[in-house]
C-alpha positions in Angstrom: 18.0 -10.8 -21.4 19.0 -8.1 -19.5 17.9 -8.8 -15.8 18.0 -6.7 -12.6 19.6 -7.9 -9.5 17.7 -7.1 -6.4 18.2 -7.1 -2.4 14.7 -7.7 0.1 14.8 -6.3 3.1 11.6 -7.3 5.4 10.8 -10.7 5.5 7.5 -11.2 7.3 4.3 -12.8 5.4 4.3 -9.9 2.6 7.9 -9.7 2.2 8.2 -13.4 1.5 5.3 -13.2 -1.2 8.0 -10.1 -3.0 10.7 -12.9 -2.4 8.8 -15.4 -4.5 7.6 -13.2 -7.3 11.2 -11.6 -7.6 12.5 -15.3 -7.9 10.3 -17.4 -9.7 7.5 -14.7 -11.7 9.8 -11.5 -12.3 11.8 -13.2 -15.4 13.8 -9.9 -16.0 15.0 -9.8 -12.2 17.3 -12.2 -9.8 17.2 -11.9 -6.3 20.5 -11.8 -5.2 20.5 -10.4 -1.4 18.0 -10.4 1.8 17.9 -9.3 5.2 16.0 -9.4 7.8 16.8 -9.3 12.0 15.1 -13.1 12.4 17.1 -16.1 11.5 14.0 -18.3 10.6 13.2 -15.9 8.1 16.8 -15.8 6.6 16.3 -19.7 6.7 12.9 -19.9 5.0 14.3 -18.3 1.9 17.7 -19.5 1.4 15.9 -23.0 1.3 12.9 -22.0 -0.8 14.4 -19.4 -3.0 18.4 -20.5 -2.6 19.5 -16.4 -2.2 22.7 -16.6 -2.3 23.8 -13.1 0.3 21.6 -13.0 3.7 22.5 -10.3 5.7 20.7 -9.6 9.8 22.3 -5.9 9.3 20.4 -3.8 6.7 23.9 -1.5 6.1 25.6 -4.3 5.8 23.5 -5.2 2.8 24.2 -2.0 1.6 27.8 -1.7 1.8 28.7 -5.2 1.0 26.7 -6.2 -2.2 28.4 -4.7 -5.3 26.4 -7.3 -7.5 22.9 -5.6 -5.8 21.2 -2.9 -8.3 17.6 -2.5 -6.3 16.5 -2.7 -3.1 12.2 -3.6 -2.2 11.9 -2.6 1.0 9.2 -4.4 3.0 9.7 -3.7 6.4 7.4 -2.1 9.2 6.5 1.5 8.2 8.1 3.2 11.1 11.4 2.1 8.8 10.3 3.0 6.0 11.7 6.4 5.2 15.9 5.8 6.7 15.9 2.7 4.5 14.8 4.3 1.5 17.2 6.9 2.2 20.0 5.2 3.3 19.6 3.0 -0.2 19.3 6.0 -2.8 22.2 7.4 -0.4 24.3 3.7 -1.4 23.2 4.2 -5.2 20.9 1.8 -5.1 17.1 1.9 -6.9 13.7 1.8 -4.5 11.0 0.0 -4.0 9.0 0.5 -1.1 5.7 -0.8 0.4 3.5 1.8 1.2 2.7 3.9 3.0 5.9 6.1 2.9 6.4 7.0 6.1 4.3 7.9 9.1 4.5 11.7 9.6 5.0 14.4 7.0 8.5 15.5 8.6 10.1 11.9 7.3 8.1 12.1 4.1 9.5 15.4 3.2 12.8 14.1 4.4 12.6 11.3 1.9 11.3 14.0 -1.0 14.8 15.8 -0.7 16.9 12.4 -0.4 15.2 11.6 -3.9 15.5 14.7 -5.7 19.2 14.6 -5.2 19.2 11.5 -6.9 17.0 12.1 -9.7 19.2 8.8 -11.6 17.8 6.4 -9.0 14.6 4.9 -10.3 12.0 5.3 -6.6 8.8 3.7 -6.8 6.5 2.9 -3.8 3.4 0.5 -3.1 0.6 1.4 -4.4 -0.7 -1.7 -5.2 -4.1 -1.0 -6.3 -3.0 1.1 -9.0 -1.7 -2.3 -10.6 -4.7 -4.2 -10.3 -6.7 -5.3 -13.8 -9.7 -3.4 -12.7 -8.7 -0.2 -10.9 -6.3 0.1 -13.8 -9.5 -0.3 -16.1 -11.5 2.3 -14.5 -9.1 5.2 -14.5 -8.8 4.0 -18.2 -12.6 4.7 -19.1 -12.4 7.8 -16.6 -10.3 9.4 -18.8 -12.0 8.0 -21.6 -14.9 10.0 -20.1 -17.0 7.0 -20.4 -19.5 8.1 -17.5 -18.7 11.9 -17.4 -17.4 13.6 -14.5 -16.6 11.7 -11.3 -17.8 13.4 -8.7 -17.9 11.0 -5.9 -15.9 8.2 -4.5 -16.5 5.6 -1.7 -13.6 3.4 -1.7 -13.2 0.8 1.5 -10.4 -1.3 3.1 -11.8 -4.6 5.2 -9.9 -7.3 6.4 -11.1 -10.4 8.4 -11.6 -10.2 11.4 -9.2 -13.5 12.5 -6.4 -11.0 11.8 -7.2 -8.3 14.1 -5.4 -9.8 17.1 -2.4 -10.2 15.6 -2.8 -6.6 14.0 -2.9 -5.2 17.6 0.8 -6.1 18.2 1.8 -4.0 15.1 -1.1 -0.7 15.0 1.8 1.7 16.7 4.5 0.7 13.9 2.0 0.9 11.1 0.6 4.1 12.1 -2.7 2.8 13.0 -6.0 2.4 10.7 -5.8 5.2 8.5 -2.4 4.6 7.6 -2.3 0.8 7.3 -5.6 1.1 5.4 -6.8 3.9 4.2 -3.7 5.2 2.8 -4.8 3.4 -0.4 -8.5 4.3 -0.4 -6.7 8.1 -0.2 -4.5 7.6 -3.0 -7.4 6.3 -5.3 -9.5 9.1 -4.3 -6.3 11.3 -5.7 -6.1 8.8 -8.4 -9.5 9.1 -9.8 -11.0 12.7 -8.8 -7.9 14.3 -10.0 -7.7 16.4 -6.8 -5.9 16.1 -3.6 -8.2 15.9 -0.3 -8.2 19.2 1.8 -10.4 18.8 4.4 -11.4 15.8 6.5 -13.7 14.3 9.3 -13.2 10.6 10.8 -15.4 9.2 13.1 -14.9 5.5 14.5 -13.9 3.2 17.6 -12.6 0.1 18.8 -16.3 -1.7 18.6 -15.2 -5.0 18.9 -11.4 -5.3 20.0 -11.2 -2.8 23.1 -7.1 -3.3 22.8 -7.0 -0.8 19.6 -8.6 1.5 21.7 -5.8 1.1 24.5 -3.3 1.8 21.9 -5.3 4.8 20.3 -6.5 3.1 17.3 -9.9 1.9 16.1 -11.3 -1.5 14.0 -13.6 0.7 12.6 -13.8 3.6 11.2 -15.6 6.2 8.4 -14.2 9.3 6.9 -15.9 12.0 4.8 -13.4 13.9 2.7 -13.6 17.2 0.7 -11.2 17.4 -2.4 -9.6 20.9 -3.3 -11.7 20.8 -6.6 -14.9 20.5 -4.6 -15.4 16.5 -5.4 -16.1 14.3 -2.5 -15.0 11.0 -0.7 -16.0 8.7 2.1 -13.3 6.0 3.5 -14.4 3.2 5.3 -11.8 1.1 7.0 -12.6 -2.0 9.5 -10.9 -5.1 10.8 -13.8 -7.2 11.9 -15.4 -8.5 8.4 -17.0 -11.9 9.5 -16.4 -13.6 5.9 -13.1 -12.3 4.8 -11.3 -9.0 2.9 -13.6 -6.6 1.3 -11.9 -4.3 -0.8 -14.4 -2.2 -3.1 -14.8 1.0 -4.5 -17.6 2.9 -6.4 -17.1 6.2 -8.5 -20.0 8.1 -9.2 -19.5 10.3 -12.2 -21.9 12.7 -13.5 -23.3 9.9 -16.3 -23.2 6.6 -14.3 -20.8 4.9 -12.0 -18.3 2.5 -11.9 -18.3 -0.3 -9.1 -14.6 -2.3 -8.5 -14.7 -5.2 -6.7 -18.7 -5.7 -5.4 -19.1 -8.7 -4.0 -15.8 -9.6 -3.0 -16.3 -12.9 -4.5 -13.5 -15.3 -4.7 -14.2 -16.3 -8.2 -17.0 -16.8 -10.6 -18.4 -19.8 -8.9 -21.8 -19.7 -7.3 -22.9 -22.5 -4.7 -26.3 -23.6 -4.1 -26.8 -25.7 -1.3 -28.7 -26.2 1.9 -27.5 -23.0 3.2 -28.6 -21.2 0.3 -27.0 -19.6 -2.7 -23.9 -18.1 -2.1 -20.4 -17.3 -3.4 -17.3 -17.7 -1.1 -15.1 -15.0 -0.4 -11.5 -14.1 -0.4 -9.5 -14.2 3.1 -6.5 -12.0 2.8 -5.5 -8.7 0.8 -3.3 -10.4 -1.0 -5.6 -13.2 -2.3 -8.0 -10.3 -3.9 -4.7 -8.4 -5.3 -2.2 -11.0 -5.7 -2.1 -10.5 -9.7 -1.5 -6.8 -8.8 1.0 -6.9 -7.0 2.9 -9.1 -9.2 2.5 -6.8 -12.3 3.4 -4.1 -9.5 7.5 -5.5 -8.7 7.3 -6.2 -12.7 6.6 -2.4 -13.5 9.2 -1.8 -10.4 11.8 -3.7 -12.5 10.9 -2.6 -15.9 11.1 0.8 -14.8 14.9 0.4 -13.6 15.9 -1.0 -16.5 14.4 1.2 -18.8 15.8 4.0 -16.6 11.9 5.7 -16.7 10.6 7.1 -13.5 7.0 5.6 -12.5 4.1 7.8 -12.5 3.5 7.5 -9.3 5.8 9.5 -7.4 7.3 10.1 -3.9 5.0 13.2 -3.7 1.8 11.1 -4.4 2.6 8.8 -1.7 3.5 12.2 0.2 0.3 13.5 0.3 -1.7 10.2 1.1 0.7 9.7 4.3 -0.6 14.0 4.8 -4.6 12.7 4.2 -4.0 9.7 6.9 -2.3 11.6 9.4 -5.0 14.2 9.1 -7.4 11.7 9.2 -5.8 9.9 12.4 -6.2 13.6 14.0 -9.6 14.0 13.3 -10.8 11.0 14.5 -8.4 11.3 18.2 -9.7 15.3 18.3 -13.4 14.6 17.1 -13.5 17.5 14.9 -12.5 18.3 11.0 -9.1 18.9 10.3 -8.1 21.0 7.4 -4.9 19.6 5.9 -3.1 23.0 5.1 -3.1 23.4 9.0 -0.7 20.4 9.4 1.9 22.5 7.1 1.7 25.7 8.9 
């Protein structure tokens, strides 16, 4: 079996959940390289994955691995759009966690990087589009199993336990709309066939005053008005009380589709003194853990069928566009039209 041989670079939390996929679920892949500027994470997987090349110096990954083929790139997104350039630069294939980049300058920047390579297979992290039933409904959209859509409300929540630690990181990661949002934008794309063209967010730091110190919210809601005249509303908070809460609804123009209401952890339903309940999930990547598996796969596949994903570096383009619109709105209090950003 052919296989692919792959570098990491980014080694936090996420970035060690890539390294175990890559090494132990990804049968077609090795990883053979990873860097990251922390020792302890270096440590952590040379002794649970035993790869072989650990490098603190990103360029030095690039320059010195002639055995390296791909590069997944799971660093903070401020990085995001030198590293995928400096790697198509090397001659290496791209992976990269979303969102692309956190202004449209560095996007565009990356656009032009890629389309000088057009041999380098460039893929980023949109891992939704992976997951069993997303992927089902845009299958019986097309299929036109409930007519038109016309309408989607598509949310990001995460557990509130998490929203200290997230505090540290809202400047690198762009802040709410593009840490989470940026997928509720690209499955509003996804499914309604249009690209977003107008915006207004409202929100505020309800429960953790510190976002607001740093210009960012914990909760937030965003209607959205498509270029073909379809809608969408965003939610996005960091305070759910029970644990992630990922779910979207498409209304269509005969009957919806609902993906992932209640955000139950499995089938199981307890009745007990407190009532009858199901438990929850805690973290994204419980509820999308499956996805993001078949994601690195199709990542892999891709390479070594030389076939460029059809998700492109203009897709993830226009969701950084929506968020950074959205981020504007919600600082200036007004709608913002996204063709003003361009001009």
């Amino acid at each position: 079996m052919k296989k692919l041989n792959i570098g990491i670079v980014g080694l936090g939390r996420l970035g060690k959940e890539y390294a175990k996929n890559i090494t132990y679920l990804v049968p077609n892949a090795n990883l053979v390289a990873a860097c990251s500027i922390r020792k302890e994470e270096l440590d952590y997987v040379k002794d649970r994955y035993n790869v072989p090349n650990l490098y603190a110096s990103y360029e030095q990954m690039l320059e010195q691995q002639e055995e390296m083929d791909a590069v997944v790139i799971v660093t903070s997104t401020d990085q995001h759009a030198d590293a995928i350039i400096k790697a198509v630069q090397a001659g290496y294939h791209v992976f990269c966690e979303k969102p692309l980049a956190l202004n449209i300058e560095d996007c565009i920047r990356v656009e032009k990087a890629v389309a000088k390579h057009p041999d380098r297979i460039t893929m980023l992290g949109f891992v939704r589009r992976f997951d069993v039933s997303y992927a089902d409904a845009k299958a019986k959209i097309n299929e036109g199993l409930v007519g038109t859509p016309y309408l989607i409300h598509s949310q990001t929540i995460d557990k509130d336990t998490f929203a200290p630690f997230q505090i540290k990181f809202c400047t690198t990661g762009g802040g709410i709309f593009h840490d989470y949002n940026v997928h509720d934008i690209d499955l509003a794309h996804w499914f309604l066939g249009s690209r977003i063209q107008k915006v207004w967010a409202l929100g505020g730091a309800y429960r953790f005053p510190e976002f607001a110190l740093a210009g960012d919210a914990d909760n937030t809601s965003s209607m959205c008005e498509l270029e073909n005249g379809t809608m969408a509303v965003l939610t996005a908070s960091r305070t759910s009380s029970f644990g992630h809460n990922t779910c979207t609804e498409i209304f269509a123009t005969e009957g919806n589709l609902k993906i992932g209401d209640p955000p139950a952890k499995n089938m199981l339903q307890i009745s007990d003194k407190h009532g009858i309940r199901r438990e929850g999930m805690e973290t994204f990547f419980d509820r999308f853990q499956t996805a993001f598996l078949i994601q690195i796969q199709a990542f892999v596949n891709h390479v070594l069928e030389n076939k460029q994903p059809e998700l492109t570096m203009n897709n993830a383009t226009n969701a950084t566009l929506v968020a950074t619109a959205l981020t504007k709105s919600f600082k200036e209090k007004k709608p913002v039209i996204i063709s003003d950003l361009l001009s």
